[in-house]
C-alpha positions as CSV (number, residue, x, y, z in Angstrom):
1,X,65.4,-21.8,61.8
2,X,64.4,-24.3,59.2
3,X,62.0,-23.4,56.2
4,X,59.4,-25.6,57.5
5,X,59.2,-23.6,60.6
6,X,59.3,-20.1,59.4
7,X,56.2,-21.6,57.0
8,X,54.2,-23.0,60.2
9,X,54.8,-19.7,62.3
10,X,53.5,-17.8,59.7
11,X,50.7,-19.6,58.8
12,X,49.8,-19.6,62.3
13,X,50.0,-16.0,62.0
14,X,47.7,-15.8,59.3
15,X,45.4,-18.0,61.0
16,X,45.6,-16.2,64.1
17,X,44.6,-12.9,62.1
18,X,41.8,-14.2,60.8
19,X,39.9,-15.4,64.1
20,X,38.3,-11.9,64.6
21,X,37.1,-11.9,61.0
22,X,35.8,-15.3,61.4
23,X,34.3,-14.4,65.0
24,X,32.7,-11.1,63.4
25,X,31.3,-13.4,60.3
26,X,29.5,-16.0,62.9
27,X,28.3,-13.5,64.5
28,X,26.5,-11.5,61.8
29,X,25.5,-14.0,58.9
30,X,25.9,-17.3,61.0
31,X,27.5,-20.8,61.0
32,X,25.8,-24.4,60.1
33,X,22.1,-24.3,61.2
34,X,22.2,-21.4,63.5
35,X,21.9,-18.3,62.1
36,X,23.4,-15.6,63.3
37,X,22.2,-12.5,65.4
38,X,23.3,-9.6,63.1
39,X,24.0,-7.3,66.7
40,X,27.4,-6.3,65.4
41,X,27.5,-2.2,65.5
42,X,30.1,0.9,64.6
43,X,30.6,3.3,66.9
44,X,32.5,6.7,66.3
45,X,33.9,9.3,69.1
46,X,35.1,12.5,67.9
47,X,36.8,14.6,68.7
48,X,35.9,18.3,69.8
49,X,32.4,17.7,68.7
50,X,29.6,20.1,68.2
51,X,27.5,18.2,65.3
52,X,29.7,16.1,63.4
53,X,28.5,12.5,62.9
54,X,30.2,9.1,60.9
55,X,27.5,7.1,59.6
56,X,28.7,3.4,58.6
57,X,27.1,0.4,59.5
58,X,29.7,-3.1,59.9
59,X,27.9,-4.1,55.8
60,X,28.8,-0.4,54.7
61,X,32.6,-1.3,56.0
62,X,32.5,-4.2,54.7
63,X,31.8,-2.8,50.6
64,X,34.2,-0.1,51.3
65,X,37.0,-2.1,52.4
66,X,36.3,-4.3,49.2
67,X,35.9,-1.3,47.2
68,X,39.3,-0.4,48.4
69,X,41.3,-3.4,48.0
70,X,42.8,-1.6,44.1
71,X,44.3,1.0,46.2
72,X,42.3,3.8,46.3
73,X,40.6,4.9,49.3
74,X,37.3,6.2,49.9
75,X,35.7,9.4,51.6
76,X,33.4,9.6,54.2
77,X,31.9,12.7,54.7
78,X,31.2,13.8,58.9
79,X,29.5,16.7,58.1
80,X,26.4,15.7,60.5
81,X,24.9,18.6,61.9
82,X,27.8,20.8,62.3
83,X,26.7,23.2,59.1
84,X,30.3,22.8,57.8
85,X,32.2,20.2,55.7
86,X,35.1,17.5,57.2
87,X,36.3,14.3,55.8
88,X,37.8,11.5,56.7
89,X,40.0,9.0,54.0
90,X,39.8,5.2,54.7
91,X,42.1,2.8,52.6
92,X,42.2,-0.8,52.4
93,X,44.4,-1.0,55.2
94,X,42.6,0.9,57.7
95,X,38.9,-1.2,57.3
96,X,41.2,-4.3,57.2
97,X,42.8,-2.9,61.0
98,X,39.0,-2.3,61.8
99,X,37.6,-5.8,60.9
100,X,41.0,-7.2,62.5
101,X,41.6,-5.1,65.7
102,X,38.5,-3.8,66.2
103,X,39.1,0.5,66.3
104,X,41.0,2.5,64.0
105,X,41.9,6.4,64.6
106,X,42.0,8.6,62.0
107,X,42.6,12.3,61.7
108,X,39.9,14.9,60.0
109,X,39.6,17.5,57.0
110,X,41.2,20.6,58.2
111,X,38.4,22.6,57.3
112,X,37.6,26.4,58.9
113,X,40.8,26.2,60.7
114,X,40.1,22.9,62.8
115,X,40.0,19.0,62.4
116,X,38.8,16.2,64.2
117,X,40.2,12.8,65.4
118,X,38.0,10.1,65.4
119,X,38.2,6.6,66.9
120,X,36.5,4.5,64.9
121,X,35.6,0.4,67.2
122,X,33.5,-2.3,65.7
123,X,31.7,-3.5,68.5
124,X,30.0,-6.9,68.6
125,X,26.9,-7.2,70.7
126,X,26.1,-10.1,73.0
């Protein structure tokens, strides 16, 4: 394979990546004179539940995933109405997968001897 193809493929990759960003951006904020309908949403199933609750809204994702992009992820607390603590950590890479694929899982706190595993979809509304 010549240099020049390796260099198309993968910028047809990277294109290709970004088509779900780009559809997620129209979407919410808009392109040329329409603006757009903002009905993009976050929904969290967890599992085992009895309280606990993600709150993050597609914006909120969107700061955290730029706040992570040094390295160091963030916590988000699922505490809800449980009356007991559990965390889950998000890096760069797993808001990025988010914005990109559309659902992430990710694995609890072990707190009073039990976790959760959430899956975490960015649902765009029609």
């Amino acid at each position: 394979m010549t240099r020049r193809r390796v260099l198309q493929l993968t910028s047809l990759a990277g294109a290709a990546m970004l088509l779900p960003r780009l559809a997620l951006s129209q979407t919410m904020i808009g392109s040329g004179d329409q603006p757009g309908t903002g009905e993009a949403q976050i929904v969290t199933e967890i599992s085992a539940n009895h309280g606990h609750q993600l709150s993050l809204s597609p914006v909120s994702a969107l700061v955290m995933l730029r706040e992570t992009k040094q390295g160091q992820p963030v916590m988000a607390d699922i505490s809800g109405q449980s009356g007991h603590p559990h965390t889950i950590e998000l890096n760069h890479a797993d808001l990025l997968a988010l914005f990109v694929d559309g659902q992430i899982v990710k694995v609890s706190s072990r707190d009073l001897g039990h976790q959760h595993q959430l899956t975490i979809r960015l649902e765009i509304l029609s």
